[in-house]
Structures are given as structure tokens and as C-alpha cells.
Wavefront OBJ file of the C-alpha trace (Angstrom):
o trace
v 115.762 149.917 123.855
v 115.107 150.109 127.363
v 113.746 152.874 129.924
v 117.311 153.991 130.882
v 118.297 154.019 126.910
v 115.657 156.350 126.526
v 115.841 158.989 128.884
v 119.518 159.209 128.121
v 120.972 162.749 126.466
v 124.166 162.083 124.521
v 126.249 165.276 125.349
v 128.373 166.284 122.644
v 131.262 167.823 123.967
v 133.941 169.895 122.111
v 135.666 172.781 121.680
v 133.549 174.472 119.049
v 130.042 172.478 119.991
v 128.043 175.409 118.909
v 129.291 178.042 116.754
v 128.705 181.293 117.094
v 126.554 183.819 115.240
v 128.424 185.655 112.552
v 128.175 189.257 112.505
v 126.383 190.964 109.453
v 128.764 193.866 108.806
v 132.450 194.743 110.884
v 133.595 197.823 109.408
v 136.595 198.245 111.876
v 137.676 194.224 110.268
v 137.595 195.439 107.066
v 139.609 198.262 107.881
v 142.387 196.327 109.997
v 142.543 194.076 106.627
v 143.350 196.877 104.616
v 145.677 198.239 105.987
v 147.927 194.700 106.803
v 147.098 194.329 102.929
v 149.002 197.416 101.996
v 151.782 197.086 105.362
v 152.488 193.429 103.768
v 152.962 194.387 100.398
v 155.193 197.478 101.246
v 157.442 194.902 103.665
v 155.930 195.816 106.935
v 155.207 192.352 108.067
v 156.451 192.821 112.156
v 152.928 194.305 113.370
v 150.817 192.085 111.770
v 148.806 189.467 114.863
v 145.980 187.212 114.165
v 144.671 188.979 117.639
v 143.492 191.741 115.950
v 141.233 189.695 114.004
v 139.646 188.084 117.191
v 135.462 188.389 117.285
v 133.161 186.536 119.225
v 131.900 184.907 116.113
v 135.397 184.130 115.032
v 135.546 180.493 115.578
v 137.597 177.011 114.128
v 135.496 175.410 111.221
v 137.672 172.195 111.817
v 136.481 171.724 115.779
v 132.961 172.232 114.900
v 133.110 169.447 112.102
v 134.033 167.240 115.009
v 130.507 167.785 116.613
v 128.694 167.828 113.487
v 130.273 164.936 112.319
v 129.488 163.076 115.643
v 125.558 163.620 115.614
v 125.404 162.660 111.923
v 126.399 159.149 112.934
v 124.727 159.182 116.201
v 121.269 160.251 113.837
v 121.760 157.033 112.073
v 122.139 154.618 114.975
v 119.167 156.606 117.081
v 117.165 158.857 115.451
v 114.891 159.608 118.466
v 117.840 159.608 120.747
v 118.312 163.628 122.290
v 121.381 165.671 121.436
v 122.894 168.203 123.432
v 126.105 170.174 122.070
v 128.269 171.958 124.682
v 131.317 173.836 124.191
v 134.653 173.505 126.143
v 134.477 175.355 130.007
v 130.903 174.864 129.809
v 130.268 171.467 130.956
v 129.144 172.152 134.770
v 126.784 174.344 133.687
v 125.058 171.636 131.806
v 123.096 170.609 134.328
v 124.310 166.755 133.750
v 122.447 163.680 135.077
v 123.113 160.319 135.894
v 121.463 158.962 132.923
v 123.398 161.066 130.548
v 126.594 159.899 128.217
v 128.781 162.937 128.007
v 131.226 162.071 124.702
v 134.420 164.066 124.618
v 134.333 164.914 120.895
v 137.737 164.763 119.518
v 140.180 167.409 119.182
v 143.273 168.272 121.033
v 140.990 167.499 124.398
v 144.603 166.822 126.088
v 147.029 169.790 125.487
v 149.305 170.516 128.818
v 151.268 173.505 128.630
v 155.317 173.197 128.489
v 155.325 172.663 132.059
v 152.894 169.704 131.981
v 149.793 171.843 133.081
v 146.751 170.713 132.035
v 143.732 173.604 131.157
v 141.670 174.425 133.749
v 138.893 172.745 132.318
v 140.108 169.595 132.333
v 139.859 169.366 136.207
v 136.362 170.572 136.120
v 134.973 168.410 133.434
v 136.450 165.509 135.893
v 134.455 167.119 138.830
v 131.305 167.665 136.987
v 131.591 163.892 135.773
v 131.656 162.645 139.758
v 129.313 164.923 140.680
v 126.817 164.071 138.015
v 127.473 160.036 137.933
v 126.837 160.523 134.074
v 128.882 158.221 131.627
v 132.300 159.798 130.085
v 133.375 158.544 126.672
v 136.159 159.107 124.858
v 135.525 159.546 121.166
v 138.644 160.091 118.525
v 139.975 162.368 121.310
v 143.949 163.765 120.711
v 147.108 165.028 122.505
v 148.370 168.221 121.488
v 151.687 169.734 121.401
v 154.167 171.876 118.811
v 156.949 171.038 117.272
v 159.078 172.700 119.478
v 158.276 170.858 122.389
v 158.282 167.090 121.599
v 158.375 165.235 125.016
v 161.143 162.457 125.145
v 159.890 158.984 125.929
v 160.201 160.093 129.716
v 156.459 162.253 130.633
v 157.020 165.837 131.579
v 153.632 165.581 133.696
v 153.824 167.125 137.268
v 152.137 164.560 140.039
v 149.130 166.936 139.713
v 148.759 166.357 135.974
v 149.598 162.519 136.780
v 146.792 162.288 139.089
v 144.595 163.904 137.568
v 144.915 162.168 134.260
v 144.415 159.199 136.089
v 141.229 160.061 137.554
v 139.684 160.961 134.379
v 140.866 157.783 132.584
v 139.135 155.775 134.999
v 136.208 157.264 134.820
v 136.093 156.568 131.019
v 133.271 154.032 129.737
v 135.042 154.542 126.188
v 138.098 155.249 125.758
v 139.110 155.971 121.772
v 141.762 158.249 120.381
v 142.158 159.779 117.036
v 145.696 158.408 116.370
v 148.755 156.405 117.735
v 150.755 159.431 119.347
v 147.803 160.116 121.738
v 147.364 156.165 122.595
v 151.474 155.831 123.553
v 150.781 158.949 125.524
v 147.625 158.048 127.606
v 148.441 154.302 128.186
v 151.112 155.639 130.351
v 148.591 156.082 132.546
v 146.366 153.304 132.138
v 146.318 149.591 131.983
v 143.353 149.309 129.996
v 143.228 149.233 126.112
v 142.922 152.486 123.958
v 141.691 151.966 120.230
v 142.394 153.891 117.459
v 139.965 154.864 115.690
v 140.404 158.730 113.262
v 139.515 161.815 114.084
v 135.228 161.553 114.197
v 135.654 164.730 111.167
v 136.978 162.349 109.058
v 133.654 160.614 108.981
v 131.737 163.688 107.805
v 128.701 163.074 105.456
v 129.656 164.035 101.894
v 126.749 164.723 99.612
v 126.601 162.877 96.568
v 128.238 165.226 93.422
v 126.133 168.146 92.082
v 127.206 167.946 88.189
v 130.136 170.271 88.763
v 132.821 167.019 88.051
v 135.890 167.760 86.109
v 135.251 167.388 82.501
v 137.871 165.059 80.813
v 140.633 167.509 79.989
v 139.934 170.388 82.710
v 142.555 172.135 84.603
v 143.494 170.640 87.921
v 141.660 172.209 90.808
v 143.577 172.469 93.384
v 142.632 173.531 97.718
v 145.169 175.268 99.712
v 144.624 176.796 103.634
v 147.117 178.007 105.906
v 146.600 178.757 109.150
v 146.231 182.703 111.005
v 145.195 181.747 114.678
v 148.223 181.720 116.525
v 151.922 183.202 117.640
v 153.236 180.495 115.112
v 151.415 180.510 112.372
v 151.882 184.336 111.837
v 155.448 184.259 112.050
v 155.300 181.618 109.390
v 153.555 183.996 107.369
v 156.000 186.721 107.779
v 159.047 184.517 106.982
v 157.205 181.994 104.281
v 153.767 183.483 102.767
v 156.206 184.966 99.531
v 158.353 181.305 98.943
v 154.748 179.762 99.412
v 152.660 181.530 96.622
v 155.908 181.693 94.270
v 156.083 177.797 94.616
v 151.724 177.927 93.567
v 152.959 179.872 90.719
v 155.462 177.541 89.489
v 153.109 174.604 90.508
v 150.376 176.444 88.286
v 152.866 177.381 85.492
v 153.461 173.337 85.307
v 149.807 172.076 85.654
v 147.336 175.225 84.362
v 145.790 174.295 87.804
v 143.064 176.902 89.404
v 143.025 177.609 93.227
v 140.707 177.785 95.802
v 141.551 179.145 99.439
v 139.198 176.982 102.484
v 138.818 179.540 105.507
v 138.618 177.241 108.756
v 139.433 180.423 111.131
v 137.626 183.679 109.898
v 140.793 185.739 110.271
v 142.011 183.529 107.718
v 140.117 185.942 105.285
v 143.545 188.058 105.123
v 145.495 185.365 104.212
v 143.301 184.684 101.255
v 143.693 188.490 100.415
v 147.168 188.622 100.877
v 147.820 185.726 98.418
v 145.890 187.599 95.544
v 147.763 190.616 96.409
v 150.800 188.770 95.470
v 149.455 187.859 91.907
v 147.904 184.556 92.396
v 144.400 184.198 91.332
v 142.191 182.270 93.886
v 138.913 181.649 94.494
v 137.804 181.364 98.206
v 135.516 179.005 100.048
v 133.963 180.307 102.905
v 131.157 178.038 104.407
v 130.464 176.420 107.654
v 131.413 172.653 108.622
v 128.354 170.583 107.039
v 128.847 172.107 103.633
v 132.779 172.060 103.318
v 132.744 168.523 102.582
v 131.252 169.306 98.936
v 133.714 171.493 98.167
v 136.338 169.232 99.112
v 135.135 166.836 96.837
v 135.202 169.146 93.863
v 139.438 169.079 94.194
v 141.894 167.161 92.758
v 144.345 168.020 95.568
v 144.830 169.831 98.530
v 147.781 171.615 100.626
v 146.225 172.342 103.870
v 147.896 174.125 107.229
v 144.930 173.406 109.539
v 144.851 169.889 109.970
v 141.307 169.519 109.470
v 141.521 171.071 105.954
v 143.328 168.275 105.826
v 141.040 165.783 107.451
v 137.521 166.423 105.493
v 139.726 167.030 102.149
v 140.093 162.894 102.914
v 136.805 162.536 104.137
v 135.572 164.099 100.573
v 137.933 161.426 99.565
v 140.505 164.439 98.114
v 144.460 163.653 98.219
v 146.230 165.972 100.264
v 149.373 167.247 101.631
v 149.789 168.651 105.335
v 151.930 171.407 106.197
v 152.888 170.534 110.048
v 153.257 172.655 113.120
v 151.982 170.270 115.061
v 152.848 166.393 115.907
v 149.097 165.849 115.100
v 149.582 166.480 111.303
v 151.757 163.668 111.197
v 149.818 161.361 113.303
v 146.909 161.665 110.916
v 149.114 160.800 108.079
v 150.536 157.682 109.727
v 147.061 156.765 110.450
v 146.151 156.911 106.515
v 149.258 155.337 105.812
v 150.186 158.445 103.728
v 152.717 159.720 105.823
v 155.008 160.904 102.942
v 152.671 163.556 102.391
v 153.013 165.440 105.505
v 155.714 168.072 105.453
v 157.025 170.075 107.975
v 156.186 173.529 107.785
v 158.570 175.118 109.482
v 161.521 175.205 107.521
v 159.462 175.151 104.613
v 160.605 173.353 101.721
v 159.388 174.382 98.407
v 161.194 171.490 96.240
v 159.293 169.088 98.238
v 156.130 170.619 97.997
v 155.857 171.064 94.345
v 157.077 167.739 93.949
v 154.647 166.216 95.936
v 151.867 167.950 94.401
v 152.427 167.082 90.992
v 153.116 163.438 91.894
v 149.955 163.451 93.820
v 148.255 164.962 90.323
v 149.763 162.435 88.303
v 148.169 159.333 90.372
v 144.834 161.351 91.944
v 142.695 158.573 90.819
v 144.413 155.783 92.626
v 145.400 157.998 95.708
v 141.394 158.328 95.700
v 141.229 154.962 96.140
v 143.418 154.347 98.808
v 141.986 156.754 100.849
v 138.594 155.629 100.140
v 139.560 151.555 101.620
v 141.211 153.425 104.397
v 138.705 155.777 105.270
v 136.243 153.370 105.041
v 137.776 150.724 107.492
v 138.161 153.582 110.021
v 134.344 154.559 109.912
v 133.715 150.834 110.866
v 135.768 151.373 114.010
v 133.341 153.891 115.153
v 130.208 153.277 114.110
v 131.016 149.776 116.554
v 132.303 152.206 119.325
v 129.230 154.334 119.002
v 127.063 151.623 118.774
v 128.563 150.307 122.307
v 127.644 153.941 123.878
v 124.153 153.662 122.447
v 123.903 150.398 124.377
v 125.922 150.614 127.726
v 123.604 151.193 130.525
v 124.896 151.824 134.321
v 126.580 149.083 136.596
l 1 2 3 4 5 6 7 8 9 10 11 12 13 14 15 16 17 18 19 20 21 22 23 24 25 26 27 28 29 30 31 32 33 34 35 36 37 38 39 40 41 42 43 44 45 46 47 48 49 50 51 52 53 54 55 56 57 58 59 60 61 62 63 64 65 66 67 68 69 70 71 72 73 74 75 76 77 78 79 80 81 82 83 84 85 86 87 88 89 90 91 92 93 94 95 96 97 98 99 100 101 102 103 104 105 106 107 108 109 110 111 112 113 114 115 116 117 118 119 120 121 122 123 124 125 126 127 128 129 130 131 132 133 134 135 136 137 138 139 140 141 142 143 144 145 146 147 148 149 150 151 152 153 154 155 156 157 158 159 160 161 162 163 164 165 166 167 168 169 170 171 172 173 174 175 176 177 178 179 180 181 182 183 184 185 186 187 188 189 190 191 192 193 194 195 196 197 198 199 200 201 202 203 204 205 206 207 208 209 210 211 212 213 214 215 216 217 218 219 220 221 222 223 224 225 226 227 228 229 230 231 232 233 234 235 236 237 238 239 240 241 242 243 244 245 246 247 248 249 250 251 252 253 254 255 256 257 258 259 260 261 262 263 264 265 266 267 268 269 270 271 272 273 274 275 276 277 278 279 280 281 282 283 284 285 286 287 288 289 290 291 292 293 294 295 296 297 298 299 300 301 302 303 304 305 306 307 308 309 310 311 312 313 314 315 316 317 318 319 320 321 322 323 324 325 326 327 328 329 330 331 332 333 334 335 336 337 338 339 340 341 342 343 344 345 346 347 348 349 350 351 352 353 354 355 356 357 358 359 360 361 362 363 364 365 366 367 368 369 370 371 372 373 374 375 376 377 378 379 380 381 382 383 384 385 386 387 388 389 390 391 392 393 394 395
């Protein structure tokens, strides 16, 4: 390794880089979840907003995997090698040098508004790159949007979005994307080639089992998360939370399987609550990003909301099936080739769910498998990418 090599800080960038610090007690939370507990089950649904829940420790278990994923592999290829994690808006402030490798960390890095608008940060993370001379790579990185707003083939990108997209691409040392919807829509603006290569989550270290395996003969054990951090997912609660625990009942009534809720998104707390309220008995897992793996592990199957339920359910090697709002659900799928197991959420279709789940029960073992060769060929893909950031030096 030479002199440059050395000296070189690998900036983790990401949207949840460093997570905040939880608060020991919040009486006035507790209280707000009370009170939606008893408004919900008395039909009072219109009031209830995952705003109130907002905290400055509330933060998105999913985007911090990214990062945590990211400096387990970069550990393994150089141990000595110095780490610095910085969150989203806060790149300028880094105090970046020429000799530094900034890695955009995955995530829904691109997400223009409906009028093509890219965040504000994106133009100053470009700036801060010139400034600094220090390397940009790409790593896994996605394109966001809803549902309700899937661009035709034409791009809905004002020339200052164009340009600016441009820019940034150019800049790029490594350029990698976590699946083929965000390649078709970047290589608009770029002749050079884009590899595929998973969300970096998905390559999460999962520790090896405790003991706590199913016994031959045990009930199913079964995840489920649904997602309280947005306009969208709340109204999906108010219109679908009821059709979505009575279809865990009859999944339950058909399997004896036990439940456990995975918070990614503290406010997600209430809907945990809210399902017990309405007679379904769940245990709840809530941990941070390093340990959720191991949990994931202990499941035969999960039904996750948040993509990234989804994504280290499959890094623990656990079948799963996504509940879309988002065209990124279904590019994950595609990429693990188990696209029939991504629904959409919104209408939701309770048939299809339960008989998806029990299919999925029925083969667990060799869905295991599949995602395990899958998985596996994806983690080659980049451990070689990061192996060619640990290498590049300046030309």
C-alpha cells in the first residue's frame, strides 16, 4: 500500500451515517401513543400523523445498516484504513481533502421531487467534491420515487437537474447502483457503464446462530413491519391496518405461526401497539442495525413495508414478501429474482398475501437456498468494487 493509500479517509456517506442518541424517558411520546391507541380503536383514525412522533433521536434503522454494512466490508479489506461516517447535508462541513474517497452509501441518494428537483444537497455535495479534489464513488446508490409518480420512458428532469446530474456523474471514480431501475435512469445521462451490484445492507454480517433454531415441529415464526414515516404510509394505515391483522389472523389460524413486529422507524412503536390492540399477539424487536440481522435469522418468513426489513431479512438469508409503495421494492425483488413476492401495497390484497405466505412456508428451506446463491454472487460484486476504491489512487 502506498503513501497516498495510507493517508486516505474513506468517507462514508449516507443518510443515517451516525445515529442519534436515544432518549432515556419521553413522557409526552408515551402519552401521544395512548391516546392514538384508544382514538384508533374507537374509529378515530383522521388525526392520527407520524409527525407527532418526530424526535431528534427518531431515525431509519434501514439507512444506517447501509453505513454499517459498508465499514464491515471495508474492515476486512483494510483494517488500518480510517473511517469517517457523515450524514446527508453535512458533507461540506467535513473538512474533505484531496486524498480522501468520499463513498455515497446507498439509499435513495437520487430522489427529485415531482417536478424533477433534486434536494438541495445534492448540489452541494457536487461543490464540496470540486472544491475538495477528493474521489466520489458510487456504492449500491438508488433512485427514488412513489408509485404515484412513475416517470414514462421520456425524463421529467428540468435542464438544471440535467446538468447537474451530469456534473456529478462525471465526477464519479465508481459508479454502482443498487438495482436496474436506477441504472436505466442514470445512463441517460452518461455514456459510461453502471454495474449492478445490491443494496450494500444486503451484505450485512450475520452472526453465526445462538441455539435458539426451530426445533423440528415448532410453530412457524414469522417477521412483519410496516411502515409510519410518511403522508403515505399513514393513510395506508387508516384504510388497511384492520384487513392487514385480520389476514395475520387467518394466516395464524392456518399455520399456529407466532409474530414478531421489526421497528426500523421509532414511531413505528404505535404500529406495533396498535396491532395487539386489535387481538394479535406479537412480540417486538427493537434493536439497532448491527444486531437486527440475528433476529432476522431466527424467522421462517417475513412481510416487511420498509424495504430494508426486507433487505437484511435476505441478508439473514430469511424469505420474504415486500409490501410496495415504492418502485424500489420491486427493483430489489427483480434483483433476487423473486419478484413474485413483492406486492403492491396500495390496494392491498389480502388473498395474495396469505397465499404467498403459506407457499413461502411450505418451501422455506429451498427459498433459503436460493437466496443464499443469490446473495452470495452479489457480495462478490462488491467486495471487487470496494477492492478497486481501496486501490485507485489520483490521475
Amino acid at each position: 500500500m502506498n503513501a497516498y493509500q495510507e493517508n486516505a479517509r474513506y468517507v462514508l456517506y449516507g443518510a443515517v451515517a451516525n445515529k442519534p442518541e436515544a432518549s432515556a424517558s419521553d413522557t409526552k411520546a408515551r402519552m401521544k401513543n395512548l391516546l392514538d391507541r384508544v382514538a384508533f380503536c374507537l374509529g378515530y383514525k383522521a388525526k392520527l400523523n407520524y409527525k407527532n412522533y418526530e424526535t431528534p433521536y427518531t431515525y431509519n434503522r434501514g439507512d444506517h445498516s447501509i453505513i454499517v454494512a459498508t465499514a464491515q466490508q471495508l474492515k476486512k479489506l483494510n483494517p488500518g484504513g480510517p473511517i469517517v461516517t457523515v450524514n446527508w447535508e453535512q458533507l461540506s462541513a467535513t473538512g474533505l481533502g484531496s486524498t480522501d474517497k468520499v463513498l455515497v452509501c446507498g439509499s435513495g441518494y437520487f430522489f427529485p421531487n415531482p417536478d424533477g428537483i433534486f434536494p438541495r444537497r445534492v448540489h452541494e455535495d457536487l461543490l464540496a467534491i470540486e472544491q475538495s479534489g477528493a474521489e466520489l464513488h458510487f456504492l449500491g446508490v438508488g433512485y427514488n420515487y412513489l408509485l404515484d409518480w412513475r416517470p414514462s420512458r421520456e425524463s421529467r428532469l428540468p435542464k438544471e437537474s440535467v446538468d447537474l446530474l451530469r456534473r456529478l456523474l462525471a465526477r464519479a471514480v465508481t459508479l454502482t447502483v443498487r438495482d436496474d431501475n436506477t441504472r436505466q435512469f442514470l445512463s441517460r445521462y452518461t455514456d459510461r457503464d453502471i454495474a449492478v451490484i445490491g443494496d450494500p445492507a444486503l451484505f450485512l454480517e450475520v452472526p453465526a446462530p445462538d441455539g435458539t433454531e426451530h426445533a423440528k415441529g415448532a410453530k412457524p415464526r414469522i417477521g412483519i413491519n410496516i411502515p409510519f414515516h410518511g403522508y403515505e404510509p399513514t393513510e395506508w394505515i387508516k384504510k388497511y391496518l384492520g384487513e392487514f391483522v385480520a389476514t395475520l389472523k387467518k394466516l395464524q389460524e392456518a399455520t399456529a405461526c407466532e409474530f414478531t413486529y421489526f421497528v426500523h422507524y421509532d414511531s413505528e412503536v404505535l404500529v406495533a401497539a396498535l396491532i395487539r390492540d386489535q387481538g394479535l399477539r406479537l412480540s417486538v424487536v427493537n434493536t439497532d442495525a448491527a444486531h437486527l440481522p440475528a433476529e432476522y435469522a431466527k424467522m421462517d418468513l417475513h412481510i416487511g413495508g420498509m424495504l430494508h426489513s426486507c433487505i437484511i431479512a435476505t441478508a439473514a438469508e430469511t424469505p420474504c414478501i415486500g409490501l410496495a409503495y415504492d418502485e424500489k421494492h420491486f427493483g430489489f425483488f427483480d434483483l433476487m429474482g423473486r419478484s413474485e413476492y413483492c406486492l403492491r401495497a396500495n390496494p392491498f390484497d389480502a388473498a395474495q398475501l396469505l397465499q404467498k405466505a403459506v407457499d413461502l412456508l411450505e418451501d422455506a428451506p429451498g427459498e433459503r437456498k436460493k437466496i443464499a446463491k443469490r446473495r452470495d454472487a452479489l457480495e462478490s460484486l462488491l467486495v471487487q468494487t470496494l477492492k478497486q476504491i481501496v486501490v485507485t489512487t489520483p490521475t
